[in-house]
GUSETI-112892 format. One record per atom (N, C-alpha, C): z, x, y. Coordinates in pm, whole numbers, plus 50000, padded with zeros to 5 digits. Layout:
BEGIN
ZXY...
! end
This chain:
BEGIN
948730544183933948970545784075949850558084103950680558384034951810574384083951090582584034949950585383904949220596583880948360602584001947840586984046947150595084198947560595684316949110595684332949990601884401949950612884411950420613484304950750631884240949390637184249948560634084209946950641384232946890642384419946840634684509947140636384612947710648084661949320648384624950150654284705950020667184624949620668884467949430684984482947540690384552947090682184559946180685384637946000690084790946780682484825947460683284997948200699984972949080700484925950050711984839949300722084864947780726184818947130737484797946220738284876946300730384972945040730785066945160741685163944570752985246944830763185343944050761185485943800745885475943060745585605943830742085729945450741885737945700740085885946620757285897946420764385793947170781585823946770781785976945130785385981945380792586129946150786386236946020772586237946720761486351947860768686352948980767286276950080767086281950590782586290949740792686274949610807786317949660805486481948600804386530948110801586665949230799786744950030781486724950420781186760951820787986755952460796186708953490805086704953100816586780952130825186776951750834286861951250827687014951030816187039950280811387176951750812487295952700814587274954220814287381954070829187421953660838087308953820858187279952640856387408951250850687393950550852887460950360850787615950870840187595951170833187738952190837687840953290843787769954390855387852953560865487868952320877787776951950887287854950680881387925950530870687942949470871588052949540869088189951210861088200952340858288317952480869388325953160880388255953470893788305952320904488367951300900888273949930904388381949750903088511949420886488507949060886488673950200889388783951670887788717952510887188816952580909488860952300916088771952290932688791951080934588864949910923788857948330926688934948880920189059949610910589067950370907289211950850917489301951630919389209952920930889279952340938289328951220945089272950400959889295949610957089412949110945089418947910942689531948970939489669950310931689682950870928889765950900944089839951450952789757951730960789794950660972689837949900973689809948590975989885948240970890031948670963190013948070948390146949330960090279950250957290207951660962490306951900977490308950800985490293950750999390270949450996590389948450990090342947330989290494947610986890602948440972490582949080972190738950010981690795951140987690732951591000390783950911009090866950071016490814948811024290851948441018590994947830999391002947280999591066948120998491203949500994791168950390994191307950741009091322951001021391294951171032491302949821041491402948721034191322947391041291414947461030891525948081019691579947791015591674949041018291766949841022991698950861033791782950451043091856949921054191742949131066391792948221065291901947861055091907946291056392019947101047792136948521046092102948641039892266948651022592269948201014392189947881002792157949100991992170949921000792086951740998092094952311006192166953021001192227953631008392295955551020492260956211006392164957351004892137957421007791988959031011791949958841008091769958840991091725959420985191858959660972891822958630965791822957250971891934955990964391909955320967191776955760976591733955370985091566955670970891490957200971491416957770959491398957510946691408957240941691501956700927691514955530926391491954710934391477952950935691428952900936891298953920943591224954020949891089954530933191051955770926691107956220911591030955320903091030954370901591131953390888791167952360894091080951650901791043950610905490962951410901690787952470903490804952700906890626953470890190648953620883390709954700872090723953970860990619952540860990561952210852090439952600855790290953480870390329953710874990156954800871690138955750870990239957040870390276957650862290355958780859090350960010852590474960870865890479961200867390410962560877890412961790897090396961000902190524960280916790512961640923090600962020937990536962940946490605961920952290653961510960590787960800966990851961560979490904961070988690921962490999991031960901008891064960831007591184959861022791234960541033691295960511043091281961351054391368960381063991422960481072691534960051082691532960191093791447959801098191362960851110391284961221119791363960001130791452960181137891496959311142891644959311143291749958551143391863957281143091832956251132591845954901133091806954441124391669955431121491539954931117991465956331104091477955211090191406955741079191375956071074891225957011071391206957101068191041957691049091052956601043190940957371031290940957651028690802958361016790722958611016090585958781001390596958150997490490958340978890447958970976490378959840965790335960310963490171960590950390169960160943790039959570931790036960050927489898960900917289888961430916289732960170912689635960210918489464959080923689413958560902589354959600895089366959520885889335958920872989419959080880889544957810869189670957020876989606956000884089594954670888389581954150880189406954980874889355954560871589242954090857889246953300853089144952810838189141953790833389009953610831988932954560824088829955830828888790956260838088913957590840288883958320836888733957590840788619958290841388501958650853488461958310862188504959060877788494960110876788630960200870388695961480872088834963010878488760963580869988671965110881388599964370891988557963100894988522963050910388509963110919488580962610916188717961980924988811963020916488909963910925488982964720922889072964600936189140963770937689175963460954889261962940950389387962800957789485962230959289598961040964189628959730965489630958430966189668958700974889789958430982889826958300992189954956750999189971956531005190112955591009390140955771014890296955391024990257955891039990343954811048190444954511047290551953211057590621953901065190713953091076490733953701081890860952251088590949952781089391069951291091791149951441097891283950941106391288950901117091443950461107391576951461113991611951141104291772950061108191889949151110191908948111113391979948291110992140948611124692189949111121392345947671123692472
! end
């Protein structure tokens, strides 16, 4: 009976069939952080796209007269972007007689979904247009 113990357990001993398992699972945490860091940078990038269009589109509806105010700028620019965000800084200014400039900024960590990169990325997301005023 202990001979086929020992036949057993050096058999078990030399066997290589659970290597990959136990590979796998040591690399499956490596993998799973860059694929969180993936979608949350394909986030960031598209939010910010989204809040670069709407800029544009409250700026051309400046230009043509549509808005009247910077503050109607502003409140068109928060209510359009207000599903990416609670907390959007907005500022429109005139820069200079004729042309409008507005700027967004949007912490980089609302635009993310699994916020597992959030202590990395503590930056601000911005998005910047400027646009001639058509009299």
């Amino acid at each position: 009976m202990l001979k086929r113990r020992s036949h057993i357990a050096t058999r078990f001993a030399q066997q290589q069939d659970g290597t990959a398992t136990v590979e796998g699972v040591l690399w499956l945490p490596l993998f799973i952080m860059f694929f969180c860091l993936a979608v949350d940078v394909s986030l960031v990038f598209f939010g910010q796209n989204q809040m670069h269009h709407v800029v544009q589109d409250a700026n051309r509806a400046m230009s043509v007269g549509r808005l009247k105010t910077e503050a109607e700028v502003e409140d068109y620019i928060r209510t359009k972007l207000a599903a990416l965000s609670e907390d959007i800084e907005v500022e429109t200014v005139e820069v200079e007689p004729g042309r409008v400039q507005s700027t967004v900024r949007i912490q980089a960590s609302d635009l993310m979904a699994t916020r597992f990169t959030t202590p990395l990325i503590g930056a601000k997301v911005s998005a910047r247009s400027s646009h001639l005023i058509e009299y």
